[in-house]
C-alpha positions in Angstrom: -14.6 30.0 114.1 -18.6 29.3 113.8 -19.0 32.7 112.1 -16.0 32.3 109.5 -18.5 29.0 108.8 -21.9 30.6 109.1 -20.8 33.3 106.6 -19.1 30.9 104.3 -21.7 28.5 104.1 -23.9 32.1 103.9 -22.0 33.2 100.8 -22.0 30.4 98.8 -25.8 30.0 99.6 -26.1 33.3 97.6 -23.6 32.4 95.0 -26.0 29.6 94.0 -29.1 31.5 94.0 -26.8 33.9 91.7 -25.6 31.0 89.3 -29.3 29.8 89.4 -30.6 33.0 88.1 -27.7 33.2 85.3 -28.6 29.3 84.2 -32.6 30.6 84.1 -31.8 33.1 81.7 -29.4 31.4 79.5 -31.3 28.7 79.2 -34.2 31.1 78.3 -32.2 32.6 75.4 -31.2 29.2 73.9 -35.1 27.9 73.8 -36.0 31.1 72.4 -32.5 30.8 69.5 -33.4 26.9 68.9 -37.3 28.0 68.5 -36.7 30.9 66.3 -34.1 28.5 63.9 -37.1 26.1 64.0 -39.4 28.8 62.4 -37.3 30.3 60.2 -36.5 26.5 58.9 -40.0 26.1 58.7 -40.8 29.2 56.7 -37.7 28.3 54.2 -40.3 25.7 53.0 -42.2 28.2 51.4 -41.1 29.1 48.4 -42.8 32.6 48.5 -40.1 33.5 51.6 -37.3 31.8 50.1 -37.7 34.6 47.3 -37.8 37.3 49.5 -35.0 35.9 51.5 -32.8 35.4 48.5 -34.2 39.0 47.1 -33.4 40.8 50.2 -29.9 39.3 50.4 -29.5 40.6 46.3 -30.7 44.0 47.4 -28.2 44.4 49.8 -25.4 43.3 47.7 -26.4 45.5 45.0 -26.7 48.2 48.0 -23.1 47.5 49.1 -21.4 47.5 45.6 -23.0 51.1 44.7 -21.4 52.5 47.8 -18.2 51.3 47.1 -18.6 52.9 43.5 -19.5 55.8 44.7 -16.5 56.0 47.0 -13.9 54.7 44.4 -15.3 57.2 41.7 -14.8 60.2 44.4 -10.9 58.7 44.5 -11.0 58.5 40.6 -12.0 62.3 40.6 -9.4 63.5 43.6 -6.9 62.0 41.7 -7.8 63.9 38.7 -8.0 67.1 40.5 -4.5 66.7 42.0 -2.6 66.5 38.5 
């Protein structure tokens, strides 16, 4: 009966140090999320990166709608060849 006790206590011993080690890490990862939104708030201020942002976000849209030209007009043109 000792042992069943010794290794119980034992295992939950390590279980902590376990849990411990997960809580160190996520707590790692949400300072480093909350510090990189506090940046990228901060750099919103400028103007000059606001541009880029908002230029970067057109590109990609303009990006996105030529691929899905591109892949309608190949439909367009299987149709045709199937008449």
């Amino acid at each position: 009966m000792k042992e069943f006790f010794k290794k119980a206590f034992n295992d939950m011993k390590e279980s902590a140090k376990a849990q411990h080690e997960v809580d160190k890490a996520q707590f790692a990862a949400v300072k480093a999320e909350s510090k990189a939104r506090w940046e990228e708030a901060k750099a919103m201020g400028n103007p000059n990166t606001q541009k880029e942002m908002m230029q970067k976000e057109r590109d990609e849209k303009i990006k996105e709608a030529n691929i899905r030209k591109e892949e309608a007009e190949s439909r367009i043109e299987a149709a045709k060849g199937n008449k």
